[in-house]
C-alpha positions in Angstrom: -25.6 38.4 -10.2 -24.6 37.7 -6.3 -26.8 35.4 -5.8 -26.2 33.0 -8.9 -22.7 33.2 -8.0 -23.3 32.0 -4.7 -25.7 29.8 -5.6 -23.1 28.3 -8.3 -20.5 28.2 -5.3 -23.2 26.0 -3.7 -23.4 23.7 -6.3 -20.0 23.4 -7.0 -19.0 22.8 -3.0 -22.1 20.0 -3.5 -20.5 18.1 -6.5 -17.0 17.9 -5.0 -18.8 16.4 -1.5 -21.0 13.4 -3.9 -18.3 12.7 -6.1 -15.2 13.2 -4.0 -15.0 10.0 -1.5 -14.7 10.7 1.9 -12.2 8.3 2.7 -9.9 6.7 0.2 -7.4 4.1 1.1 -6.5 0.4 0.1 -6.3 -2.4 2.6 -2.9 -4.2 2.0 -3.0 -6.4 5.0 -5.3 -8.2 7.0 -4.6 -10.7 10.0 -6.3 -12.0 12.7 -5.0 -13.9 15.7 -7.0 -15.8 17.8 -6.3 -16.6 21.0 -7.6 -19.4 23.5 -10.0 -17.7 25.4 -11.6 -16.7 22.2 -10.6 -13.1 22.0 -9.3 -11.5 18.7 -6.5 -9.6 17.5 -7.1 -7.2 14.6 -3.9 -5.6 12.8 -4.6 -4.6 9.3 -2.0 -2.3 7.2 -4.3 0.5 5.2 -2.5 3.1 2.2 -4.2 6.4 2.3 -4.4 8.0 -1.3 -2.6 11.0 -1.4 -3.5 14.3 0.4 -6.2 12.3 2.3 -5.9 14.0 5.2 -8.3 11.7 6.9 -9.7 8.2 6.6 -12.7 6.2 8.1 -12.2 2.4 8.6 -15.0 0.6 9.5 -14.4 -1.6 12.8 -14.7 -5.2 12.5 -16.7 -5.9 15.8 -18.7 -3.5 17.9 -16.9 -3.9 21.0 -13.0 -3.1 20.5 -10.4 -3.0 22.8 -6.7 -1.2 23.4 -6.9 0.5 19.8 -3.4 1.4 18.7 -3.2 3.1 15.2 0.8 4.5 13.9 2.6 5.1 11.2 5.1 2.6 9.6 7.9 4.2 11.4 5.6 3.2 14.7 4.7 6.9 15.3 1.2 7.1 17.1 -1.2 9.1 15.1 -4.3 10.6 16.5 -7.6 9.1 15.8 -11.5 8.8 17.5 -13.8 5.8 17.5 -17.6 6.9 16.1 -19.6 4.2 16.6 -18.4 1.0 14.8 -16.0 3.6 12.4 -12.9 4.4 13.4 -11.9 7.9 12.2 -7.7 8.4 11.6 -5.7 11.2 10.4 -3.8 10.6 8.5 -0.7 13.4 8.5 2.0 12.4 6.5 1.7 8.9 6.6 1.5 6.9 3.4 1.3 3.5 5.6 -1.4 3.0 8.5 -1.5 -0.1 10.7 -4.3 -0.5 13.1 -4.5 -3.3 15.7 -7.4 -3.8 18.7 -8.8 -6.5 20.3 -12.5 -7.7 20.3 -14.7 -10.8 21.8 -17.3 -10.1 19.3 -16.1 -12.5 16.3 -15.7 -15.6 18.4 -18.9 -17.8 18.8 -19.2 -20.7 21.1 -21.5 -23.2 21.2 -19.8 -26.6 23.3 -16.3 -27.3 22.7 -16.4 -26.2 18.7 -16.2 -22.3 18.6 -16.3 -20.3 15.4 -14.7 -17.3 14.2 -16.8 -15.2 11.8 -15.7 -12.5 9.6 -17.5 -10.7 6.5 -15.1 -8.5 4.4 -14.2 -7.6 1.1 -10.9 -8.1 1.2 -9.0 -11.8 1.6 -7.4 -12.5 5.2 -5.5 -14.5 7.4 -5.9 -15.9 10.4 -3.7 -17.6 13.0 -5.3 -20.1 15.6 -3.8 -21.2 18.5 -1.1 -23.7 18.0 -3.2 -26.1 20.2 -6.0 -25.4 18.0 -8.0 -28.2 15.2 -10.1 -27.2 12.5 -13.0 -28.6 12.3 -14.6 -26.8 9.7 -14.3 -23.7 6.8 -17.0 -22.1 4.7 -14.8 -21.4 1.7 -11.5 -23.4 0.5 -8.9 -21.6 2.0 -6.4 -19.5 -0.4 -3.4 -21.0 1.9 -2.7 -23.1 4.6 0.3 -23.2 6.9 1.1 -24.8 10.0 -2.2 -22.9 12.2 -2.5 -19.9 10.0 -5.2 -19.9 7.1 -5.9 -17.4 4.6 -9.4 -16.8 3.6 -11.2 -15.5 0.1 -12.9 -12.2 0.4 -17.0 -12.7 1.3 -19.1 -13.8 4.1 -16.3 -16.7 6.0 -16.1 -18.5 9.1 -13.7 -21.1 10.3 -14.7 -23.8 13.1 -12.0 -25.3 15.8 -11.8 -27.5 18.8 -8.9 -26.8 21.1 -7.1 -30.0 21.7 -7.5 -31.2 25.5 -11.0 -29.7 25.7 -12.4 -32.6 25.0 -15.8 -33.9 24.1 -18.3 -34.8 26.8 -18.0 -38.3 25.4 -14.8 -38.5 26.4 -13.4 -41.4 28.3 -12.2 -40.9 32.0 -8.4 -39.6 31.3 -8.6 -40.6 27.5 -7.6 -39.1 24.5 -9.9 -40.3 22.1 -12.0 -37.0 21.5 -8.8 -34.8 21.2 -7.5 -37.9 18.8 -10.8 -37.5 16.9 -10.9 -34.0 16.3 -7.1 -34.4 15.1 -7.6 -36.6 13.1 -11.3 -34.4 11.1 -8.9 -31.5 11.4 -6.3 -33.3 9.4 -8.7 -34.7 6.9 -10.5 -31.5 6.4 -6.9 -29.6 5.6 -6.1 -32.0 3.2 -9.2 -32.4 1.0 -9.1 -28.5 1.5 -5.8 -28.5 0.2 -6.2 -31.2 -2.3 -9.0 -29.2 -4.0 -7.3 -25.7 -4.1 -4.1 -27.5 -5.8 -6.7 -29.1 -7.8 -8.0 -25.8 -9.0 -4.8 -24.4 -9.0 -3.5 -26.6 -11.4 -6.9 -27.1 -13.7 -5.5 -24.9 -16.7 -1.9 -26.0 -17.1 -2.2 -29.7 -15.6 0.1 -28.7 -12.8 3.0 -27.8 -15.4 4.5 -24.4 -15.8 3.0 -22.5 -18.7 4.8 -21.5 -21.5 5.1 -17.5 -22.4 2.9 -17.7 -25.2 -0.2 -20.2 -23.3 0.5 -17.7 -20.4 -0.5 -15.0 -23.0 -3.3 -16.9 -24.2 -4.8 -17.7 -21.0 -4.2 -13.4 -20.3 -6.2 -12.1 -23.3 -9.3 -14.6 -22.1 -9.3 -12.5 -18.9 -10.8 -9.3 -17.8 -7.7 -7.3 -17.4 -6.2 -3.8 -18.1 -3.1 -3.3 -19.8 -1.6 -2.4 -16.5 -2.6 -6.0 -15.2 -1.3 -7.6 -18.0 2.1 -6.2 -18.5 2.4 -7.0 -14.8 1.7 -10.3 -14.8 4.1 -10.4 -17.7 7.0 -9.4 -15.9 6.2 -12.1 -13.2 6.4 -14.5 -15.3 9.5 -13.2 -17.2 11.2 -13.0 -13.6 10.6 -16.3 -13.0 7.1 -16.1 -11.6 8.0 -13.9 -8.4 8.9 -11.0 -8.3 8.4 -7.9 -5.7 5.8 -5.7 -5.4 8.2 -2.4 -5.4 9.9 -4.1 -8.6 6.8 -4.4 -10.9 5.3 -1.2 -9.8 8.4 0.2 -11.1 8.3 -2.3 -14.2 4.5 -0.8 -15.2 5.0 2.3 -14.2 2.1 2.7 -11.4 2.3 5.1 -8.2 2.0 3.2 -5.0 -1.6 3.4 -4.3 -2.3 2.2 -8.3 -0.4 -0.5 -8.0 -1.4 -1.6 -4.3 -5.1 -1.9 -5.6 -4.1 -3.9 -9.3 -2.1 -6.3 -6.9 -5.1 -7.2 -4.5 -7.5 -7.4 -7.4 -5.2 -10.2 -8.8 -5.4 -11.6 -5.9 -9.2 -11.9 -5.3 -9.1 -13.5 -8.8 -6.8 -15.9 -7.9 -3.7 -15.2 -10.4 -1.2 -14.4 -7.8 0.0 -14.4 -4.3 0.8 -12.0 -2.0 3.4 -12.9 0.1 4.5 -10.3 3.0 8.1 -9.8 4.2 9.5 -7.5 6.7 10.8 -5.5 4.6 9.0 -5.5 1.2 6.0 -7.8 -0.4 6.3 -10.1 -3.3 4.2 -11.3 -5.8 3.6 -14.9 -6.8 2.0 -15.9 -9.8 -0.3 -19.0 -9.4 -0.8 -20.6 -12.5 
């Protein structure tokens, strides 16, 4: 009898270990700034599901530098580095930003260096202000100013910086920075011009009424949570924050945080980050 309980007690420790995850969280935030010499900084925002009492995120880049990892209030917590995953516990903290630095997603080959990044989740990232695109592997979700916001997947995004110029340069001329201005200019619009394109492919670049917004709903793969969300965006006006409809459905924070980034991966809304809250855009 001892031994089949402790052999059940086995079993049982066994199940919770496969179908328990070992870290659960959601990544609200990703952003990464680039800087001239080609170095990188990571800061990504992570919510821990509740009672996690720790969470492993895997590093972006093998080598990493000055890793800082606190609470929202800006409370250090403690964490260890194994290998390329970086361990953190979590204590009471229902928000988790992480920031570090790495050389590792910066290639450079000539004057045109590209920034490589493979993740399931979408992204931004800001390029030096003297910086010229010169090429992207996807069409970008948003473009403003020197910040770009990548789709989830395998992405990279080629630049020039203005003033290192070409070695066909003329002595103290301009025309290789001039060149690269102006393939970085044409590159942003066509970019642009084709996601407005397929932005506005359903609706003609109109605003939907309720009932074609509710038609075009029940031809998509959503929950009922999903749906009554988008619903109340639209009712609001087509923005609305992310506290608000969370509230509106009736989802706990994690819940929600997940619904919101799935919506977003399948292009139906825009997350747009504040200082003090997020809101939520619908793109129709």
């Amino acid at each position: 009898m001892r031994d089949k309980l402790v052999s059940f007690i086995s079993l049982l420790a066994l199940m919770i270990i496969l179908f328990h995850p070992v870290s659960a969280y959601t990544v609200s935030s990703l952003t990464l700034t680039v800087y001239g010499d080609g170095y990188v900084g990571v800061t990504y925002e992570v919510l821990p599901e509740e009672y996690e009492a720790q969470i492993q995120l895997p590093l972006l880049a093998e080598h990493v530098e000055n890793v800082v990892v606190e609470d929202a209030d800006g409370n250090p917590l403690n964490f260890r580095v194994d290998g390329d995953i970086l361990a953190v516990y979590t204590g009471s903290a229902d928000v988790i930003r992480v920031s570090y630095y790495t050389p590792d997603l910066t290639s450079k080959e000539g004057i045109v260096w590209t920034l490589k990044l493979s993740t399931n989740e979408s992204f931004t990232v800001i390029l030096p202000d003297n910086a010229v695109v010169v090429d992207l592997s996807d069409i970008p979700l948003e473009i403003a100013g020197n910040s770009i916001t990548m789709p989830p997947g395998d992405q990279s995004i080629s630049y020039t910086i203005e003033g290192r110029g070409p070695p066909w340069k003329s002595d103290g001329g301009s025309s290789g920075g001039l060149y690269y201005l102006v393939a970085g200019i044409v590159l942003a619009g066509g970019a642009t011009y084709l996601l407005l394109k397929r932005r506005s492919s359903v609706f003609g670049g109109r605003t939907p009424t309720r009932e074609e917004f509710e038609e075009k709903l029940s031809n998509l793969d959503l929950n009922e949570d999903e749906r009554r969300a988008l619903l109340y965006i639209f009712d609001k006006g087509g923005k609305a924050s992310q506290a608000e409809v969370r509230e509106a459905v009736g989802l706990p924070k994690t819940t929600a945080w997940r619904m919101f980034k799935r919506l977003e991966r399948m292009g139906l809304v825009k997350i747009l980050r504040g200082k003090k809250e997020n809101w939520v855009e619908l793109r129709f």
